[in-house]
C-alpha positions as CSV (number, residue, x, y, z in Angstrom):
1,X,-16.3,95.4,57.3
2,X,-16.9,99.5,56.3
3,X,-18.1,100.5,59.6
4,X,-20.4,102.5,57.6
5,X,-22.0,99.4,56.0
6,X,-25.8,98.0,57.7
7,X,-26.3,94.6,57.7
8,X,-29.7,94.5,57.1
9,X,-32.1,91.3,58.6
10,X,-35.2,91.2,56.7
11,X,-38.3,89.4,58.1
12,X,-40.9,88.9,55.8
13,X,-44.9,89.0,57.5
14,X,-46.2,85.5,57.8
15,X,-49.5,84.5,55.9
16,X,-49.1,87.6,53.5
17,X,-48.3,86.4,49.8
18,X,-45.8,88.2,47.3
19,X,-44.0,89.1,50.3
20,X,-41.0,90.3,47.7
21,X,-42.6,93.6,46.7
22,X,-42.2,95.1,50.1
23,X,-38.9,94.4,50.2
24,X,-38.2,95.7,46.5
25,X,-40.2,99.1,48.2
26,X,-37.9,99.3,50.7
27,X,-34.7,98.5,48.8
28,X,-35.5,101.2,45.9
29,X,-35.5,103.4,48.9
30,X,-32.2,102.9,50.2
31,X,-31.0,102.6,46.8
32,X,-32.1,106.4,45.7
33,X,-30.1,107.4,49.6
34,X,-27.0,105.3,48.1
35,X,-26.9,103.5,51.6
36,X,-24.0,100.8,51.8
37,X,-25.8,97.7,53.0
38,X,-26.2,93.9,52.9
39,X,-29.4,92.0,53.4
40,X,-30.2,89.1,54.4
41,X,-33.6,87.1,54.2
42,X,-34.8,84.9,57.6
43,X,-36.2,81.8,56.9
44,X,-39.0,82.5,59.5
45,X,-39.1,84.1,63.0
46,X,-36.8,81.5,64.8
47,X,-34.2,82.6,62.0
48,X,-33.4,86.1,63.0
49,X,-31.1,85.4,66.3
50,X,-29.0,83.1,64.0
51,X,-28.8,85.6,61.7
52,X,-28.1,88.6,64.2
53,X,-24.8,86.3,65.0
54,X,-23.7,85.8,61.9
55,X,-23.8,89.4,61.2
56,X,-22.0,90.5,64.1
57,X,-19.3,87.8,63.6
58,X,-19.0,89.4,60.4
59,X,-18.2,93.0,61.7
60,X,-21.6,94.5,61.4
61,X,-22.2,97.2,63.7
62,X,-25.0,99.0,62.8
63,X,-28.2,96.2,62.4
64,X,-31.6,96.9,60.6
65,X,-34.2,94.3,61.3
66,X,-37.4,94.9,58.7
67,X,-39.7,93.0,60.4
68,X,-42.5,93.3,64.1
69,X,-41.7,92.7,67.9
70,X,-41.4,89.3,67.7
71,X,-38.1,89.6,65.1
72,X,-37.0,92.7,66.9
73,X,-36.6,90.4,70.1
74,X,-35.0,87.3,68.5
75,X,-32.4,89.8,67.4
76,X,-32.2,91.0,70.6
77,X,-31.3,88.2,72.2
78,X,-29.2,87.5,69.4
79,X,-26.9,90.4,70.1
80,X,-27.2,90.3,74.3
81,X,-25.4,86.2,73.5
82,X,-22.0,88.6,72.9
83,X,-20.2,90.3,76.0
84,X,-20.3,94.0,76.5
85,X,-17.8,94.9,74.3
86,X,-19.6,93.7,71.4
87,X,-22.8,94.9,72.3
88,X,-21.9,98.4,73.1
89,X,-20.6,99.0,69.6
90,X,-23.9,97.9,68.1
91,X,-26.6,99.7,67.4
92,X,-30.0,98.4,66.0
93,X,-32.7,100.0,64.2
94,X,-36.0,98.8,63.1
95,X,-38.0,99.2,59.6
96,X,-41.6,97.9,61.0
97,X,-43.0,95.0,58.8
98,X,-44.5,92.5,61.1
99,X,-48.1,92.0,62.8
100,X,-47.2,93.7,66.1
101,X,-44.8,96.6,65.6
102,X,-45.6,98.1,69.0
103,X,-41.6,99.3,69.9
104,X,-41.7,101.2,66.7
105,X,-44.6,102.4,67.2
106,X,-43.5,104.0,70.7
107,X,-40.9,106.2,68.8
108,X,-43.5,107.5,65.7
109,X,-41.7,104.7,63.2
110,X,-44.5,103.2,61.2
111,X,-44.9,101.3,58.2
112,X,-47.1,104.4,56.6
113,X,-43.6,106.3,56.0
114,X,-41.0,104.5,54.8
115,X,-38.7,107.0,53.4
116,X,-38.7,109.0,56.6
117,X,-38.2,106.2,58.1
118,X,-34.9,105.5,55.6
119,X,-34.0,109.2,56.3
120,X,-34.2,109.1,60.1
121,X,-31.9,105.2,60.1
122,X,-29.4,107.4,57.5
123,X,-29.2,110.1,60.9
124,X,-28.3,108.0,62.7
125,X,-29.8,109.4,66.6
126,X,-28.7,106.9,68.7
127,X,-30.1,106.4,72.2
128,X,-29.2,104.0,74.7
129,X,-32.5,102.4,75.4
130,X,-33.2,100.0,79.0
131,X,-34.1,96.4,78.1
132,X,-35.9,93.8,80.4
133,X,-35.2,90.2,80.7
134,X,-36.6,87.3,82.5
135,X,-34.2,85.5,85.0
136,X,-35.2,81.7,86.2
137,X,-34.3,80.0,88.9
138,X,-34.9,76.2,88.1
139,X,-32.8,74.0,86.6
140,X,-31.9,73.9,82.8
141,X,-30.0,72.8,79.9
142,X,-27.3,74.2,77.8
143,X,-30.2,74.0,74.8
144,X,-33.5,75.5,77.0
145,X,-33.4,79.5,76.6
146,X,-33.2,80.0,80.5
147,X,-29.7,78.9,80.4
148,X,-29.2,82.7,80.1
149,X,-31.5,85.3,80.8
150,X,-34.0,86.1,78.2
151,X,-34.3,89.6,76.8
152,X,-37.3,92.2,76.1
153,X,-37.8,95.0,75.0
154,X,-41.4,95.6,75.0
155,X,-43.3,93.7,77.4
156,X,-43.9,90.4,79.3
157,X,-47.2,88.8,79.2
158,X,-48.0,85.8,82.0
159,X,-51.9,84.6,81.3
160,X,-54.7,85.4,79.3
161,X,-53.1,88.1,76.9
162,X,-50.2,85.4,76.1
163,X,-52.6,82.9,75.7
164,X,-54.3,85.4,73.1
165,X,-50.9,85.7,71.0
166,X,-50.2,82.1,71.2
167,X,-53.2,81.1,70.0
168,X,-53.3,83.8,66.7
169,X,-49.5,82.3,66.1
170,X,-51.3,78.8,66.1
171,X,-54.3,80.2,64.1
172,X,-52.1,81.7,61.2
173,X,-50.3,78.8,60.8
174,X,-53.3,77.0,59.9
175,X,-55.6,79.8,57.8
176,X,-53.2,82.5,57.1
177,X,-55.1,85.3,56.0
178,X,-55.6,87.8,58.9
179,X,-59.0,87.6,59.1
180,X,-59.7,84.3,59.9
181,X,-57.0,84.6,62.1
182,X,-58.4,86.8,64.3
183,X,-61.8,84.7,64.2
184,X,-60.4,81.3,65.0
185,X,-58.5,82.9,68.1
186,X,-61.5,84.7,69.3
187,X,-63.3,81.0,68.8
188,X,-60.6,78.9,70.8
189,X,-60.2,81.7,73.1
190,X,-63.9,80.3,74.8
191,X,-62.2,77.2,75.6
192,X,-59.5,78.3,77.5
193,X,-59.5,79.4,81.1
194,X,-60.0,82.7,81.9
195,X,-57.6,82.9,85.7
196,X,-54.8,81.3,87.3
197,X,-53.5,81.0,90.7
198,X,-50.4,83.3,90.9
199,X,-47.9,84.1,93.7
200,X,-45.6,87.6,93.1
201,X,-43.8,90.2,94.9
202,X,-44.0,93.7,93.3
203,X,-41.6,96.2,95.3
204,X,-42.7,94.7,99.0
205,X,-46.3,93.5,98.2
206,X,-47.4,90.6,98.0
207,X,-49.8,89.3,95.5
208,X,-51.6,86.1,95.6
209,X,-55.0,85.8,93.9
210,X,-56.5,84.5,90.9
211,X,-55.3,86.8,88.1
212,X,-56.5,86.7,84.6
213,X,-53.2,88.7,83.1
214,X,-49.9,90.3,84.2
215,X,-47.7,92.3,82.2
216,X,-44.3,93.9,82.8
217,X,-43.5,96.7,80.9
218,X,-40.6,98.3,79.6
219,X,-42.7,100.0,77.1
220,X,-46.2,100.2,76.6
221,X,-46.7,96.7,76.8
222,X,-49.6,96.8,74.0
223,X,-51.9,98.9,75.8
224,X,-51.4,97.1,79.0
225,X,-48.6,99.5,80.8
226,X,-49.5,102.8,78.4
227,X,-47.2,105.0,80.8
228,X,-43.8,102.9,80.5
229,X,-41.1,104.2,78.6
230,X,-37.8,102.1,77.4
231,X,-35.5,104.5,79.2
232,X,-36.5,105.8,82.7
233,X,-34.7,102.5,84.5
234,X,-38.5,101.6,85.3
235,X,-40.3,98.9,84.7
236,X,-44.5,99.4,84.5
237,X,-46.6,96.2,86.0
238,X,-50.5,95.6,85.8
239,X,-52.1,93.0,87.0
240,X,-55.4,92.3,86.4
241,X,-58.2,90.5,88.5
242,X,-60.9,88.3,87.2
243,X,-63.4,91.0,86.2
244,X,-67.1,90.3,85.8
245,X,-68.1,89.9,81.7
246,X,-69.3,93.5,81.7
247,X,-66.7,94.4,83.3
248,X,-64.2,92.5,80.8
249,X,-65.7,94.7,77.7
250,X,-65.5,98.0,79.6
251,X,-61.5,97.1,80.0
252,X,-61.4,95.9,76.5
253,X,-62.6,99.6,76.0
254,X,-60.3,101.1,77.6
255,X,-57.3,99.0,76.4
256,X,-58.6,100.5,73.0
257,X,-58.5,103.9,74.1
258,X,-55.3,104.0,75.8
259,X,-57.0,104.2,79.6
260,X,-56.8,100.4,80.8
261,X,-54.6,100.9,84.0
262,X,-57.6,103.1,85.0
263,X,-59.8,100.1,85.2
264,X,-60.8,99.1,88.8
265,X,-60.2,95.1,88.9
266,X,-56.3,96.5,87.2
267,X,-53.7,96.9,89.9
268,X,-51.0,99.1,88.5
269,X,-47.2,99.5,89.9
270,X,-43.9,100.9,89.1
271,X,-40.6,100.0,90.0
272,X,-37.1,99.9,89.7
273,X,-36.6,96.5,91.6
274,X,-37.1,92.9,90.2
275,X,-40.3,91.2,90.4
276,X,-40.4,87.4,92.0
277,X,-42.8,85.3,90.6
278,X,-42.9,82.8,93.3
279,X,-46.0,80.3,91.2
280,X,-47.7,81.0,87.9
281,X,-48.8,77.7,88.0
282,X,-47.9,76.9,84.3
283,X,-49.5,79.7,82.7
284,X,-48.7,81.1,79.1
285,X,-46.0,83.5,79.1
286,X,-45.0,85.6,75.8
287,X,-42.6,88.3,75.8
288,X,-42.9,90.9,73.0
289,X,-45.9,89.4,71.5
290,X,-43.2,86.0,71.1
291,X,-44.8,83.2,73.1
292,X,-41.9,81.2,74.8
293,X,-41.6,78.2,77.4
294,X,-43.3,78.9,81.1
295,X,-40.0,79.1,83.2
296,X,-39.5,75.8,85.7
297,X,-39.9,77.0,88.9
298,X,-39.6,80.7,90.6
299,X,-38.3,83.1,88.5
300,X,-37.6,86.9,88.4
301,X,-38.3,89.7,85.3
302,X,-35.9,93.0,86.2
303,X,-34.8,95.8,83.9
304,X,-30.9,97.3,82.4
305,X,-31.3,100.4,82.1
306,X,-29.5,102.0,79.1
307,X,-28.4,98.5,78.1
308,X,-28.3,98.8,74.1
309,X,-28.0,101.4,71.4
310,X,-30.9,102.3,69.5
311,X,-31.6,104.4,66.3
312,X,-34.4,107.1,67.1
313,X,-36.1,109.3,64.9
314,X,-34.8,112.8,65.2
């Protein structure tokens, strides 16, 4: 394979029809930059790590995934299956294109500019960028995707805000059109339970309380950890209390504006060691906006630092 030559995943966005013409968009621009590429098409989001091999075993070395979070992590995971040798000649890049494109977003890559986003990939400014995973302890098959550590890049989410994400998956699968998505989640969102019992260690505290949400950061963890950043070997962790319902729209507020961690019922730490969650007590856990199995048993979320090679804008 030209070592030149991308291997390009794309995902199409779920629910949107005539999904084609993005691609053709983005296609006509690497066409007029005369990039050397081959594409290929997932069959949905469970696709993209299968592909991400294939590509690799094919002597790809420089992978574009078009698509959101949730595609940029099953590729992820994808690559971090080879040993070190493999995965330090790789370097990824990302064309946003999904629901949730909140890694992009962190480096100024959005969906508004594609051909600066074409021109920037073409550069080629590669950074080695930290990348989280989640470690468990209990006992697991070959098959079960704790039989290795699973990867993030993003964020971890353990509660309510994963609850949120699985249950706008479940609702576009069944309406769609992004509208009624977001209605029927708001709608099945009253009957779910609001806290769960949880038992943590972050750097030598201790937490045990009922806790609505947690999320570990190694970015800014959609809203939740707006100070992380994917390459200061740190990983950002806020934990929020059950707050009172007035309370709950003043920290929606401020999860808009970019001020959440400044909420009072939000405990907010920083750290460069693993967190232990000792009991979550089967609550949903997502990680980068992917909802995945609640880990058997204790289990641990920790950081690499400069773990992967990533193509930055300039």
């Amino acid at each position: 394979m030209e070592s030149s030559r991308w291997g390009i995943i794309y995902c199409p966005k779920q629910g949107v029809r005539r999904t084609h013409k993005r691609w053709e968009h983005i296609k006509r621009l690497l066409d007029e930059q005369q990039v050397a590429y081959d594409f290929v098409q997932s069959e949905g989001p469970e696709s993209v790590g299968r592909l991400t091999k294939m590509l690799i075993n094919n002597g790809y070395t420089t992978l574009i995934i078009v698509g959101g979070d949730s595609a940029l992590n099953r590729a992820l995971n994808g690559l971090l299956s080879f040993d070190d040798e493999v995965r330090q000649r790789v370097e990824l890049g990302v064309i946003p294109n999904g629901r949730g494109n909140d890694f992009a977003t962190f480096w100024g890559i959005t969906e508004e500019d594609d051909a600066k986003t074409v021109k920037q990939l073409i550069n080629k400014r590669v950074k080695k960028v930290d990348v989280g995973y989640i470690h468990s302890y209990g006992q697991h098959t070959e098959e079960d995707i704790y039989s290795q550590p699973y990867y993030f890049l993003n964020c971890v989410n353990i509660g309510l805000v994963a609850n949120i994400m699985k249950l706008k998956y479940q609702a576009r699968r069944i309406f769609g059109l992004t509208t009624l998505t977001y209605f029927s989640s708001m709608i099945m969102l009253l009957f779910q339970r609001f806290t769960t019992r949880m038992r943590l260690h972050v750097n030598e505290e201790l937490v045990e309380r009922k806790v609505m949400t947690v999320c570990v950061g190694n970015g800014r963890g959609y809203g939740q950890t707006p100070r992380a950043v994917p390459y200061n070997g740190m990983l950002d962790v806020s934990i929020v209390s059950h707050p009172k319902i007035t309370k709950l729209i003043e920290g929606m507020w401020l999860l808009v504006t970019g001020k959440f961690i400044s909420h009072k019922d939000v405990a907010a730490y920083r750290t460069n060691r693993p967190i232990l969650f000792e009991d979550i007590r089967n609550a949903t856990v997502s990680a980068d906006g992917l909802t995945i199995p609640s880990p058997k048993g204790p289990f641990e979320v920790g950081l690499m630092a400069e773990h992967i090679q990533f193509i930055i804008p300039d």
